[in-house]
NUBABA-513827 format. One record per residue (C-alpha): residue number from 1; x, y, z; chain; residue in three letters. Coordinates in steps of 0.25 Angstrom, whole numbers, always signed. Example, Ala and Ser with C-alpha at 12.3 -4.5 7.8 and 13.67 -1.06 7.14 Angstrom:
# NUBABA-513827
[pt 1; [+49; -18; +31]; A; ALA]
[pt 2; [+55; -4; +29]; A; SER]
END
This chain:
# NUBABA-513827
[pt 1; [+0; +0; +0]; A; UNK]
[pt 2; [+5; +14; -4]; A; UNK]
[pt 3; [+4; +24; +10]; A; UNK]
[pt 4; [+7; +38; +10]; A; UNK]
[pt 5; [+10; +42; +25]; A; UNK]
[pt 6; [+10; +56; +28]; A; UNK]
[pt 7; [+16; +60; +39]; A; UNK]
[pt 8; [+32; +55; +45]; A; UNK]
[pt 9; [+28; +54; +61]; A; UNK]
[pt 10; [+25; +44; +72]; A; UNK]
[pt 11; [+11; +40; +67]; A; UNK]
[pt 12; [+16; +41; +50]; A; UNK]
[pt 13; [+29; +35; +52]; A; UNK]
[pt 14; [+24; +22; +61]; A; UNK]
[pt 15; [+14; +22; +49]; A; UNK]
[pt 16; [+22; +19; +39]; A; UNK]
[pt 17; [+32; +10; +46]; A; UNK]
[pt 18; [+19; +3; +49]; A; UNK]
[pt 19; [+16; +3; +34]; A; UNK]
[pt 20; [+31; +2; +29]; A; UNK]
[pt 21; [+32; -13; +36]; A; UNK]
[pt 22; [+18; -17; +29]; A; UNK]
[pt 23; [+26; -13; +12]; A; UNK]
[pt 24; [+18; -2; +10]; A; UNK]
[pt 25; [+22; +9; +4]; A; UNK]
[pt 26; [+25; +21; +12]; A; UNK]
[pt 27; [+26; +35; +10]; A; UNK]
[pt 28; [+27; +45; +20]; A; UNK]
[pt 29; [+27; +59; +18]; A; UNK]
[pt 30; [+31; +71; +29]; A; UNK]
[pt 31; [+37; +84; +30]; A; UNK]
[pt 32; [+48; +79; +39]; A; UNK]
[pt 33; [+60; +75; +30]; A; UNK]
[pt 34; [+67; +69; +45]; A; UNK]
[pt 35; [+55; +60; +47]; A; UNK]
[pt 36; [+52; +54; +33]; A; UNK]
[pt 37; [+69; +52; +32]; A; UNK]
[pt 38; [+67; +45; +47]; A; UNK]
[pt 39; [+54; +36; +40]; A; UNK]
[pt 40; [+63; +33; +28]; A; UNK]
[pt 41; [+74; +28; +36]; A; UNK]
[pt 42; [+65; +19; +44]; A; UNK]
[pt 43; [+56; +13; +32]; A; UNK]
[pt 44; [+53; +10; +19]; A; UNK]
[pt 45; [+45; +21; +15]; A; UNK]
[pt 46; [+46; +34; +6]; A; UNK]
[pt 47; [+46; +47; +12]; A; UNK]
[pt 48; [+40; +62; +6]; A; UNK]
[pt 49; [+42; +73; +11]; A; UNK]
[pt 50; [+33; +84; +12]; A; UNK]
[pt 51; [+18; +88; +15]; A; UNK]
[pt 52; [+7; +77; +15]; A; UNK]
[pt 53; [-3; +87; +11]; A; UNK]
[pt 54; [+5; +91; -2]; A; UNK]
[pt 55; [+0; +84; -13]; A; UNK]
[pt 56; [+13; +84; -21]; A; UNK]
[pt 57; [+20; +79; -8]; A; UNK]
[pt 58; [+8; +67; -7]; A; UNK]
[pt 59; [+11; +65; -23]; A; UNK]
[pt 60; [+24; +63; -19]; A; UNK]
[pt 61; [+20; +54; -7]; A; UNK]
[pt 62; [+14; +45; -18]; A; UNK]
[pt 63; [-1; +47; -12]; A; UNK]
[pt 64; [-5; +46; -28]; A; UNK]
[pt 65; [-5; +32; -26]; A; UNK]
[pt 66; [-5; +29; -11]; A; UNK]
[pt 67; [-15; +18; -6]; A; UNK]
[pt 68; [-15; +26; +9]; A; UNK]
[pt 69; [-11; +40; +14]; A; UNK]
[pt 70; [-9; +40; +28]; A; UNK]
[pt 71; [-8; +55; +32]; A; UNK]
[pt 72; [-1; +54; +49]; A; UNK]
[pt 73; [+4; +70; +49]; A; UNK]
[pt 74; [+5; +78; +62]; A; UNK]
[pt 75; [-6; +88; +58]; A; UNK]
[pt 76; [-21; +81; +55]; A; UNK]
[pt 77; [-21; +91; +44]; A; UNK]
[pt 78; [-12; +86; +37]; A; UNK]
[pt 79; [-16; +73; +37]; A; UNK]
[pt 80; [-31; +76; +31]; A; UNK]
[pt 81; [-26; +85; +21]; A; UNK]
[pt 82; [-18; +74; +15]; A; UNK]
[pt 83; [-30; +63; +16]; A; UNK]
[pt 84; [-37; +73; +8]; A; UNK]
[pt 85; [-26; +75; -3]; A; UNK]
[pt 86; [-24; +60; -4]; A; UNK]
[pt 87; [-40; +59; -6]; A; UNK]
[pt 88; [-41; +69; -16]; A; UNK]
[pt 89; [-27; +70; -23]; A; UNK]
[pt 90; [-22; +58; -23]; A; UNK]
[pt 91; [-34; +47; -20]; A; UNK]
[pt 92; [-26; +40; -9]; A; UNK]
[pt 93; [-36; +29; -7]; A; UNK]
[pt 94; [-35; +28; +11]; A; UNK]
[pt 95; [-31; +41; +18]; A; UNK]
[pt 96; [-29; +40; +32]; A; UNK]
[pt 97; [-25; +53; +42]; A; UNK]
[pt 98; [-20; +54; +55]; A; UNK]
[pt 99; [-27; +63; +63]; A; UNK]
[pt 100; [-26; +68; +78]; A; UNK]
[pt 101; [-39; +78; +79]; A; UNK]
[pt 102; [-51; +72; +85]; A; UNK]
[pt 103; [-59; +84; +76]; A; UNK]
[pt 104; [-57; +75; +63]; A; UNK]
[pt 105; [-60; +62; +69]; A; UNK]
[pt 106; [-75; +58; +65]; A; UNK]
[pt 107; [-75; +68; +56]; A; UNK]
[pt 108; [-79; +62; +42]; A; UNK]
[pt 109; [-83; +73; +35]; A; UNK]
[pt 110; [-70; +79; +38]; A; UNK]
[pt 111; [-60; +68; +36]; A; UNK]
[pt 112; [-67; +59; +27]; A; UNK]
[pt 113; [-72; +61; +11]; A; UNK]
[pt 114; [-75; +75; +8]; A; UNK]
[pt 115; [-67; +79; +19]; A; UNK]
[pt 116; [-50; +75; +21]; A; UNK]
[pt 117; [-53; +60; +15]; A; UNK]
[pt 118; [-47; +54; +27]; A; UNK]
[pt 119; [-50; +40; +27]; A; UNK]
[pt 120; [-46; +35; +40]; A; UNK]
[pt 121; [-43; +43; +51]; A; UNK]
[pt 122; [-32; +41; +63]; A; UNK]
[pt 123; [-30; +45; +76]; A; UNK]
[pt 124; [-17; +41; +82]; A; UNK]
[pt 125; [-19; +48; +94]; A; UNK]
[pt 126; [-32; +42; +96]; A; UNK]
[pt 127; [-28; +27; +94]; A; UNK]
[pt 128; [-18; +29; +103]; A; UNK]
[pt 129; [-30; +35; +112]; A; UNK]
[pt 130; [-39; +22; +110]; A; UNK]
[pt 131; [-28; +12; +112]; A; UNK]
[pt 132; [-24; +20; +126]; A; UNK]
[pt 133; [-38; +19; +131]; A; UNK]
[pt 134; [-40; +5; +130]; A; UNK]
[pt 135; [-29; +0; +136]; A; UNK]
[pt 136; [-33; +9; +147]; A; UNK]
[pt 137; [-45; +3; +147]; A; UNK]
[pt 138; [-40; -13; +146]; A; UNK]
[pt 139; [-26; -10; +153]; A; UNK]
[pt 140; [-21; -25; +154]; A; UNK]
[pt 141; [-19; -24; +138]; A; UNK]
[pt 142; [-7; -19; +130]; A; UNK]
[pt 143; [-16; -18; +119]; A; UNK]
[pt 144; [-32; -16; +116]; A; UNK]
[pt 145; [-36; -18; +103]; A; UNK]
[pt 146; [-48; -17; +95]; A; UNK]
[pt 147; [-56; -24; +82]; A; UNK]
[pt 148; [-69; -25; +77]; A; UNK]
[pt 149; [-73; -10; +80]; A; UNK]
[pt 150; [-68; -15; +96]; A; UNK]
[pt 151; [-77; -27; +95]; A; UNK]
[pt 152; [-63; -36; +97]; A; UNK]
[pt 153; [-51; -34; +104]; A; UNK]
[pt 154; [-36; -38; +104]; A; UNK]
[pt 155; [-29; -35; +117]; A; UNK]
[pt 156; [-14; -35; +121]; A; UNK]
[pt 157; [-10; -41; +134]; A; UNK]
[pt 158; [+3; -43; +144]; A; UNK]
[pt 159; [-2; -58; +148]; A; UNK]
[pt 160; [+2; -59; +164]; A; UNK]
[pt 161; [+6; -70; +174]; A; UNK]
[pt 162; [-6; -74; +181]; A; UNK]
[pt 163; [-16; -71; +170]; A; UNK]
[pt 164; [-28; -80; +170]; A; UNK]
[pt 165; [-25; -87; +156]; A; UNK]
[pt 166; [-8; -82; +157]; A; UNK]
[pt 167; [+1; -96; +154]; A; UNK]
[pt 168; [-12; -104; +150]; A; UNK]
[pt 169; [-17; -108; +137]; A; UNK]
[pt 170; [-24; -99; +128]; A; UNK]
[pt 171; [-35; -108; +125]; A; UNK]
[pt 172; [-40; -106; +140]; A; UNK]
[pt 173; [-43; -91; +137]; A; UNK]
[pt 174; [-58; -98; +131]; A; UNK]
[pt 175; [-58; -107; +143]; A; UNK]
[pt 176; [-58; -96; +153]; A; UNK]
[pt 177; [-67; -88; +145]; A; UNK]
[pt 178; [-79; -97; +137]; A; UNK]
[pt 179; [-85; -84; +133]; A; UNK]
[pt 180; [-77; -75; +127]; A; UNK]
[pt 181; [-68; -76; +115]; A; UNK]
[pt 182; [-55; -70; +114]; A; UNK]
[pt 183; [-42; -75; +108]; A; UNK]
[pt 184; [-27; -73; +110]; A; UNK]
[pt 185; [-21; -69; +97]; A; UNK]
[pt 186; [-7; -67; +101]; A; UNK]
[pt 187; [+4; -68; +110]; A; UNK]
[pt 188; [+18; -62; +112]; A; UNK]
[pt 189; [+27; -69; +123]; A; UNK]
[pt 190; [+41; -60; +123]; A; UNK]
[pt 191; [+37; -53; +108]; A; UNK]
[pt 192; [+36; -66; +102]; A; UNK]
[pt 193; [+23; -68; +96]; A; UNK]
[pt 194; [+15; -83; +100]; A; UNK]
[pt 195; [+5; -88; +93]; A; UNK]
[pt 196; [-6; -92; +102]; A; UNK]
[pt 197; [-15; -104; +101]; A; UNK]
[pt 198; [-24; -112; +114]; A; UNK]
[pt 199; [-10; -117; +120]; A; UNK]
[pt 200; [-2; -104; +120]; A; UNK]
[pt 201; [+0; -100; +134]; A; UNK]
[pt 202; [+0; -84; +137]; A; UNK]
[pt 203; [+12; -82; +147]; A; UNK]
[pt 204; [+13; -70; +157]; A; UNK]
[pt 205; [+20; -59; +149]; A; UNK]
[pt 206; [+14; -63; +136]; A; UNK]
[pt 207; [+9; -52; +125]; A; UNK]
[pt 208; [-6; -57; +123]; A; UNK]
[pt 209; [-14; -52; +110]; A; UNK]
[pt 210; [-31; -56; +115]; A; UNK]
[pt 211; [-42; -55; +104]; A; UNK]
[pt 212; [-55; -53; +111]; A; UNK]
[pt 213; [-70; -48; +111]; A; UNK]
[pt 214; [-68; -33; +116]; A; UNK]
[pt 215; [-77; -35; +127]; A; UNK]
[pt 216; [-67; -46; +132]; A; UNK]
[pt 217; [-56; -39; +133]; A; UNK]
[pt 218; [-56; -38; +148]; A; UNK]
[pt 219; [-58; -53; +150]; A; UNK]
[pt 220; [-46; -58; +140]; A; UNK]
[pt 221; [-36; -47; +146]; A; UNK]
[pt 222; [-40; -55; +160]; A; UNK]
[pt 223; [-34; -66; +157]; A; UNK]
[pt 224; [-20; -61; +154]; A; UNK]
[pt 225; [-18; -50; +162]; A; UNK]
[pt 226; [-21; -43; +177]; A; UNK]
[pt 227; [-32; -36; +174]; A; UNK]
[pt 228; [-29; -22; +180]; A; UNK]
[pt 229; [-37; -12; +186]; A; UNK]
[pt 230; [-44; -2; +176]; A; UNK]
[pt 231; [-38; +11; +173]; A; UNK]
[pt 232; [-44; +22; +180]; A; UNK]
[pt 233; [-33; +32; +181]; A; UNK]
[pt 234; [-24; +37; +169]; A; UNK]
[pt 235; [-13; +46; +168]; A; UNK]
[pt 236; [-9; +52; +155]; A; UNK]
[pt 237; [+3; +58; +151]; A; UNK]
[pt 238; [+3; +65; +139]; A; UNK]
[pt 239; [-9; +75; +135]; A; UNK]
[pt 240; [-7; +75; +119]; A; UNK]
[pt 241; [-16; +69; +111]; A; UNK]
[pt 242; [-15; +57; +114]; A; UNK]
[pt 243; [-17; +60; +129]; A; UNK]
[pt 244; [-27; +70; +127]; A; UNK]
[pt 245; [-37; +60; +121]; A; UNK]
[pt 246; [-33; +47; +131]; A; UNK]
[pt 247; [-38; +57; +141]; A; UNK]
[pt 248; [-50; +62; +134]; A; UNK]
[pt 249; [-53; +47; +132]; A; UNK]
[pt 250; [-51; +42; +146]; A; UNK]
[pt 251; [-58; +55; +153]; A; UNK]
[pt 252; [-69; +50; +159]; A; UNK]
[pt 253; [-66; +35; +164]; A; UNK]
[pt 254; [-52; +38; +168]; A; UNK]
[pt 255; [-44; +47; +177]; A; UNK]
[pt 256; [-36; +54; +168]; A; UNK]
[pt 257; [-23; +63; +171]; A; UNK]
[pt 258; [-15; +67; +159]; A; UNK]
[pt 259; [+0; +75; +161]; A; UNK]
[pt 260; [+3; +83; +152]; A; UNK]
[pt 261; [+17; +91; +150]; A; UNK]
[pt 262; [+12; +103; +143]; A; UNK]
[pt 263; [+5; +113; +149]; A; UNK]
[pt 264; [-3; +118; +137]; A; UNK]
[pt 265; [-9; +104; +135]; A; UNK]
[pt 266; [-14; +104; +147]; A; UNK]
[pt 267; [-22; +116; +145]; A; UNK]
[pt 268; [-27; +111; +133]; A; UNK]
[pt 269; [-29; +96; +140]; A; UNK]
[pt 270; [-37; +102; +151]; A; UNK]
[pt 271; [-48; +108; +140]; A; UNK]
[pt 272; [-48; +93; +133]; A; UNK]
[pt 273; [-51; +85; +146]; A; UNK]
[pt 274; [-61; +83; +156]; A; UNK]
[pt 275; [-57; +89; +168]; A; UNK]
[pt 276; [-57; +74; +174]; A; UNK]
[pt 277; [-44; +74; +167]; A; UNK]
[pt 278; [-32; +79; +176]; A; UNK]
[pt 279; [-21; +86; +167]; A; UNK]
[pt 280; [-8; +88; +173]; A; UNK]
[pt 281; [+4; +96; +168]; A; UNK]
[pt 282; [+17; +89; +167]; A; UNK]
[pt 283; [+27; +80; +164]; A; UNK]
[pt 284; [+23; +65; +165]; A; UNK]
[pt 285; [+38; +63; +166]; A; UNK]
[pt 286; [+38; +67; +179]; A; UNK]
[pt 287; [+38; +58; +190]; A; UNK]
[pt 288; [+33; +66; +200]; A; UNK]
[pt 289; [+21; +71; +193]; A; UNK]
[pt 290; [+16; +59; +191]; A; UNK]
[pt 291; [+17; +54; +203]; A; UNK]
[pt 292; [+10; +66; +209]; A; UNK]
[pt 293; [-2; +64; +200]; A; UNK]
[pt 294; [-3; +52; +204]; A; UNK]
[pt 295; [+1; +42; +192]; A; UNK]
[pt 296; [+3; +31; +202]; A; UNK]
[pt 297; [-12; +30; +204]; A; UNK]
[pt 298; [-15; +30; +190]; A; UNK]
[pt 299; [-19; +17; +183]; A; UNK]
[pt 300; [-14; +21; +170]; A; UNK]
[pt 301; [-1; +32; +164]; A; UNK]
[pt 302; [-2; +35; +149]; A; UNK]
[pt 303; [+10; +42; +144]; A; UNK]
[pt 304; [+5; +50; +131]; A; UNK]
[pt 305; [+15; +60; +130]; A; UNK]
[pt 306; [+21; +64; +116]; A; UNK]
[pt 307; [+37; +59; +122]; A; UNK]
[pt 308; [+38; +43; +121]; A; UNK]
[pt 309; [+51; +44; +134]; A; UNK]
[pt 310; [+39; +53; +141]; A; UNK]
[pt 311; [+30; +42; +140]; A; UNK]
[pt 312; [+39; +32; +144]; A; UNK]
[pt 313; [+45; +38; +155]; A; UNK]
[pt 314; [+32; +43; +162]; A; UNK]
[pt 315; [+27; +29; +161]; A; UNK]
[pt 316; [+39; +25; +167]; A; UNK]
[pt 317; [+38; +36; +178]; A; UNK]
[pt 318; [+21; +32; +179]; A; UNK]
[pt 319; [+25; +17; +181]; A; UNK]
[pt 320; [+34; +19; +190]; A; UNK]
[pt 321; [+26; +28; +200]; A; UNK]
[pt 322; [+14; +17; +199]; A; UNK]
[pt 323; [+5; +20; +188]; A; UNK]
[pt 324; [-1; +5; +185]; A; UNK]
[pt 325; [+0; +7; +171]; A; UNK]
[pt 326; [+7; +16; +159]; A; UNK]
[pt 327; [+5; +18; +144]; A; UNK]
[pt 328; [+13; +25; +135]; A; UNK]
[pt 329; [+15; +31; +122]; A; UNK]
[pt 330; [+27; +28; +115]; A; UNK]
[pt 331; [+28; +34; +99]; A; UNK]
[pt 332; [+44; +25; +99]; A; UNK]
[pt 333; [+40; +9; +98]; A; UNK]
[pt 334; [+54; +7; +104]; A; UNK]
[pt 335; [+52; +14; +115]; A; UNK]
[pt 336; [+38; +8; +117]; A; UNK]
[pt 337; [+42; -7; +116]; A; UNK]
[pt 338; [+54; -2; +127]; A; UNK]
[pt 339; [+45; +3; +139]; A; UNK]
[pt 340; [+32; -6; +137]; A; UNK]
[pt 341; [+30; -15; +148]; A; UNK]
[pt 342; [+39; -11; +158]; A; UNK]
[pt 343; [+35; +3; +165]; A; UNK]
[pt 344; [+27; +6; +151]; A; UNK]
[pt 345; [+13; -4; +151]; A; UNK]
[pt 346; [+12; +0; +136]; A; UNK]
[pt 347; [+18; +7; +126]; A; UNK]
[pt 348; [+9; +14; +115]; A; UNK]
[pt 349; [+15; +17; +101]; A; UNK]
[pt 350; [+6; +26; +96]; A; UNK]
[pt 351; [+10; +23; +80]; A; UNK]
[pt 352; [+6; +8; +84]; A; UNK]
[pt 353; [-7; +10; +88]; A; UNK]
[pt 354; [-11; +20; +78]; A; UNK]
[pt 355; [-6; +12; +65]; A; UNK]
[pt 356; [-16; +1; +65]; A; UNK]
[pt 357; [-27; +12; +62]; A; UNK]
[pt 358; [-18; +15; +50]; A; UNK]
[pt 359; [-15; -2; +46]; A; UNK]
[pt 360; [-29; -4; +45]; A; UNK]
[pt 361; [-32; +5; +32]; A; UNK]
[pt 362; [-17; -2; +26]; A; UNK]
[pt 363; [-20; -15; +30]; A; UNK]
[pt 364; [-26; -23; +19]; A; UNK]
[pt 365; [-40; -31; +19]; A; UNK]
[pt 366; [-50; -26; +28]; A; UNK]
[pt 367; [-42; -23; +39]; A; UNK]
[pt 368; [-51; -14; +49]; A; UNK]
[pt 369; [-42; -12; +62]; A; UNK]
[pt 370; [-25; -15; +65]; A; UNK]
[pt 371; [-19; -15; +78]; A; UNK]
[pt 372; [-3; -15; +80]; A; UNK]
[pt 373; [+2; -23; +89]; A; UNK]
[pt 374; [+14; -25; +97]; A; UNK]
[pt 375; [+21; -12; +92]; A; UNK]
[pt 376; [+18; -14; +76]; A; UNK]
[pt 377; [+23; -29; +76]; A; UNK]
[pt 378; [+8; -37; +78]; A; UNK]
[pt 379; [-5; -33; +72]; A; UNK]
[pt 380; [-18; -37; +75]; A; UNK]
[pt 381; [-29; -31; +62]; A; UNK]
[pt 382; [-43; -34; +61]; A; UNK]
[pt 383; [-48; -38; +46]; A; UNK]
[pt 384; [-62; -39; +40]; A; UNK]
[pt 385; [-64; -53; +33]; A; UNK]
[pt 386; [-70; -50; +20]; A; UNK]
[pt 387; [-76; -58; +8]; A; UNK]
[pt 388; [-81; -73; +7]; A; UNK]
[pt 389; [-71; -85; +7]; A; UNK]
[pt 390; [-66; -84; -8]; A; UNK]
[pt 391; [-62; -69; -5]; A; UNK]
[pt 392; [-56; -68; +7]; A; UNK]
[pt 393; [-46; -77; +16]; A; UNK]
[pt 394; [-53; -78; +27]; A; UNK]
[pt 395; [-67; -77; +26]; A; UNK]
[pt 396; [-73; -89; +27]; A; UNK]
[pt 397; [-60; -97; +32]; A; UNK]
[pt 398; [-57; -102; +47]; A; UNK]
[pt 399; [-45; -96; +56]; A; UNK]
[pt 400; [-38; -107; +52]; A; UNK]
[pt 401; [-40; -105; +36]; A; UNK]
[pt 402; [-35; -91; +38]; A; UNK]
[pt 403; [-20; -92; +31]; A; UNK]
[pt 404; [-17; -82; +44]; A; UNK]
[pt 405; [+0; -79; +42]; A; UNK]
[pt 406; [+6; -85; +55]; A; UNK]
[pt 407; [+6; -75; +66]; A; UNK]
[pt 408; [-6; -69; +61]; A; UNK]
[pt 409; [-19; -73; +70]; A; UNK]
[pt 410; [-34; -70; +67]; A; UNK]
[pt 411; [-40; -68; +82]; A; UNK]
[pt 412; [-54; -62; +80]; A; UNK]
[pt 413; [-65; -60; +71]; A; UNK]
[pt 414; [-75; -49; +75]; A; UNK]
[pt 415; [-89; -50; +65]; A; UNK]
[pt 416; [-102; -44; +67]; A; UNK]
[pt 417; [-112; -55; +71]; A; UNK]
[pt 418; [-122; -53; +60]; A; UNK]
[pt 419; [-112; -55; +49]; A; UNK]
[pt 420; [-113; -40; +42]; A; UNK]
[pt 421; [-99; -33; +44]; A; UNK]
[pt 422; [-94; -27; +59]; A; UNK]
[pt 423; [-99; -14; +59]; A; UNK]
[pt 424; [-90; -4; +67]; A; UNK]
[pt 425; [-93; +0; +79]; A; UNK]
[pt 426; [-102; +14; +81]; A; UNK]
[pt 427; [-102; +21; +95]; A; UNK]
[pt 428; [-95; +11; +102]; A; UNK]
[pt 429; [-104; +1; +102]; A; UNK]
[pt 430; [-106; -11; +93]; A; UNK]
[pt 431; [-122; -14; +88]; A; UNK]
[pt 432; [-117; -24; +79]; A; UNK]
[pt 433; [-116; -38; +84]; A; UNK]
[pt 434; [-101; -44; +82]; A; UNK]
[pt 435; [-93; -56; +86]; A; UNK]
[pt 436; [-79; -58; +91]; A; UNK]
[pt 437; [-74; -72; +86]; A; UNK]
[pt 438; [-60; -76; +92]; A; UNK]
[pt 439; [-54; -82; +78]; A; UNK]
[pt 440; [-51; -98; +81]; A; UNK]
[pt 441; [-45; -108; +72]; A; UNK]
[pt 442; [-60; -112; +65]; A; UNK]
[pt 443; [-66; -97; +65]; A; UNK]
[pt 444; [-73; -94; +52]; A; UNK]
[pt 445; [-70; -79; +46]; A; UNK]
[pt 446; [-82; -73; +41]; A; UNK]
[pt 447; [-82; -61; +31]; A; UNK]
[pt 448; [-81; -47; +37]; A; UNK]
[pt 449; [-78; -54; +50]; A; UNK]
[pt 450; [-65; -45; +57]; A; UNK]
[pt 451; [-55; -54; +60]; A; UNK]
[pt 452; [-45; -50; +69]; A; UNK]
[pt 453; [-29; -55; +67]; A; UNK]
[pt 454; [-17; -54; +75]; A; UNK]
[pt 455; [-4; -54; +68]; A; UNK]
[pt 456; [+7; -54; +76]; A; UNK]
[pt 457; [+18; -49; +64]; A; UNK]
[pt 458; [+13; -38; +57]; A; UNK]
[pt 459; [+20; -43; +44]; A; UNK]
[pt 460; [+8; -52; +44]; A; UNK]
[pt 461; [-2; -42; +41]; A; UNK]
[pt 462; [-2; -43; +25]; A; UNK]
[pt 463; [-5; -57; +27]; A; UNK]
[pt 464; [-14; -54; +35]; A; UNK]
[pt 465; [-22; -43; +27]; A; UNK]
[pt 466; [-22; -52; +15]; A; UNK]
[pt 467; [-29; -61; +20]; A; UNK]
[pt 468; [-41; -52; +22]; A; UNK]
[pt 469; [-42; -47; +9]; A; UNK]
[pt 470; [-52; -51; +1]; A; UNK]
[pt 471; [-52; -56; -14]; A; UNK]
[pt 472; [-55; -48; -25]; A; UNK]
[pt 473; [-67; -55; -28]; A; UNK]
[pt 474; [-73; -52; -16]; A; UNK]
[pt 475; [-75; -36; -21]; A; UNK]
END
């Protein structure tokens, strides 16, 4: 596929090493020189200088035959202007723009035809913002993930000694729990991946990847894990964007104190938040300032700040005092595969968890959702099943038909119970009546089911994607 990318920063250039890995062909365009010449070095791609709302410079670019523009600049401006000259100019069949104001989210009429032709919209900062919030909510997980509209969920957990099904047999996760499906689709002991069947025994310290009904996340975490007391009380360092929205989000059902080091953002914090909020000036570096606002008593610390060594230190410093537990933010996947697990409970990578919104429009088949995994190096996608059993690979066959590449696992299948296709879910609540089938050896896959699939390379995924696409005789 043939990808412009405008835009050389953190979100653009994990982009295209995201798409680079996967043979496409990459272009990115930027006005810093020292940033495209640091890309280059880094990966096979071409670099243009200049301005990604110039049409010579996007002529140049190659947007006259691009597949994708991908517009990641700073300014939101920017990136609409060029979706519109890609739309009108050049034709560029998907444009996709990066956006950080909430005032052009659910705005069609701005951002769709007629208006900047955007045809997906993303948010980095608000991703970031709905991953937060529900580990906050499930705090025995390393990862909370969702399919299906959220009707199916993959969860990431730290398996402990004394865990009712820790250093027993798989197969006895059905036996303790007759009535309720759910499915262990992976495991990784000491970063090596194990592929689990009913004899594979979960040791304490094992990396454990559970497919299961959204409403049974609670139960399945039990069995691996201490379950710990909900979080009640959150401290967030940091009042950016990022940190200003968490504490928009959690006002209301948490006690929320947010640091902040600049004194002008505070102000401004103070007009953004209900007064339930308590904003505090200062340095969340500073040993002493925490523990006089009390972070020991805290359930929760969130470092947000804009400075990776910040956020790793004040967790450190937060830990330390006797905060229960710390999140933070680190932009440098070194750093963040460094510090989580000791002082740091987890590390977020803010480019990791934004690029799956971005993989599911370059994914081919009907791929509707992407989640990266484990840093970049796992995936788990959900697929639509399309066509009959002379058009498609799968529909129609068993699990055990599926010519599946080895590492690659198909755990679920969401489908609507009255066979039409899953509609999405409106309002945050689900009218239509679905089923969450756990995916055993025999399972039949039925068109415009959504199946579900682990794969724990992500050099799998072509494979993968090939499998889903439908003949062209189906069309």
């Amino acid at each position: 596929m043939k990808i412009v990318i405008l835009g050389a920063g953190r979100v653009g250039a994990s982009v295209a090493g995201n798409l680079v890995s996967e043979r496409n062909d990459i272009t990115v365009v930027d006005t810093d020189v020292a940033q495209l010449r640091q890309l280059q070095d880094k990966f096979d791609l071409r670099t243009v200088p200049g301005n990604g709302t110039h049409v010579p410079v996007l002529r140049q670019a190659g947007l006259d035959d691009a597949d994708m523009l991908i517009a990641t600049a700073a300014r939101d401006e920017t990136n609409l202007v060029a979706c519109h000259i890609a739309a009108r100019v050049f034709n560029v069949p998907t444009r996709i723009a990066r956006i950080r104001a909430p005032e052009f989210q659910g705005n069609p009429e701005l951002t769709g035809d007629g208006g900047f032709y955007v045809d997906h919209l993303i948010c980095p900062e608000q991703t970031v913002t709905d991953y937060l919030i529900k580990l906050i909510e499930f705090p025995e997980a390393l990862q909370v993930l969702e399919f299906a509209g959220g009707r199916a969920s993959l969860i990431a957990v730290r398996s402990y000694a004394g865990g009712p099904l820790v250093s027993r047999p798989i197969r006895e996760l059905r036996a303790a729990h007759p009535n309720i499906d759910m499915r262990v689709v992976a495991i990784f002991r000491n970063d090596r991946p194990i592929a689990p069947d009913g004899d594979t025994e979960i040791e304490p310290g094992d990396e454990v990847f559970l497919l299961a009904d959204s409403q049974h996340i609670r139960t399945a975490l039990s069995d691996l894990r201490r379950m710990d007391e909900p979080v009640r009380h959150v401290m967030i360092a940091g009042g950016g964007n990022i940190g200003l929205r968490l504490a928009r989000a959690l006002a209301g059902d948490y006690h929320v104190r947010i640091i902040e080091a600049d004194r002008v953002r505070c102000n401004y914090l103070a007009t953004q938040l209900p007064s339930s909020t308590l904003i505090l000036h200062g340095d969340s570096t500073d040993e002493d300032l925490l523990t006089e606002e009390g972070v020991a008593q805290m359930d929760l610390f969130i470092a947000l700040t804009s400075d990776d060594e910040n956020n790793i230190m004040s967790c450190m410093l937060a830990k330390r005092i006797g905060v229960r537990r710390t999140i933070a933010l680190i932009n440098r996947q070194a750093y963040a595969d460094l510090v989580e697990g000791d002082r740091i409970d987890i590390a977020i990578v803010p480019s990791q968890t934004t690029i799956g919104q971005l993989l599911a429009h370059v994914r081919r088949g009907d791929v509707v959702a992407v989640h990266s995994l484990r840093r970049g190096a796992a995936e788990a996608l959900e697929a639509v099943a399309h066509g009959d059993p002379k058009s498609s690979r799968v529909v129609g066959r068993r699990v055990e038909q599926i010519d599946l590449p080895r590492g690659a696992t198909i755990g679920a299948i969401v489908r609507a119970a009255d066979g039409e296709p899953l509609a999405p879910v409106r309002g945050g609540r689900d009218a239509q009546r679905f089923e969450v089938v756990m995916a055993h050896h025999d399972t039949v896959i039925r068109s415009e089911d959504h199946v579900i699939v682990f794969v724990e390379n992500k050099r799998l995924v072509p494979k993968v994607e090939k499998l889903f696409q439908v003949g062209v005789g189906f069309f």
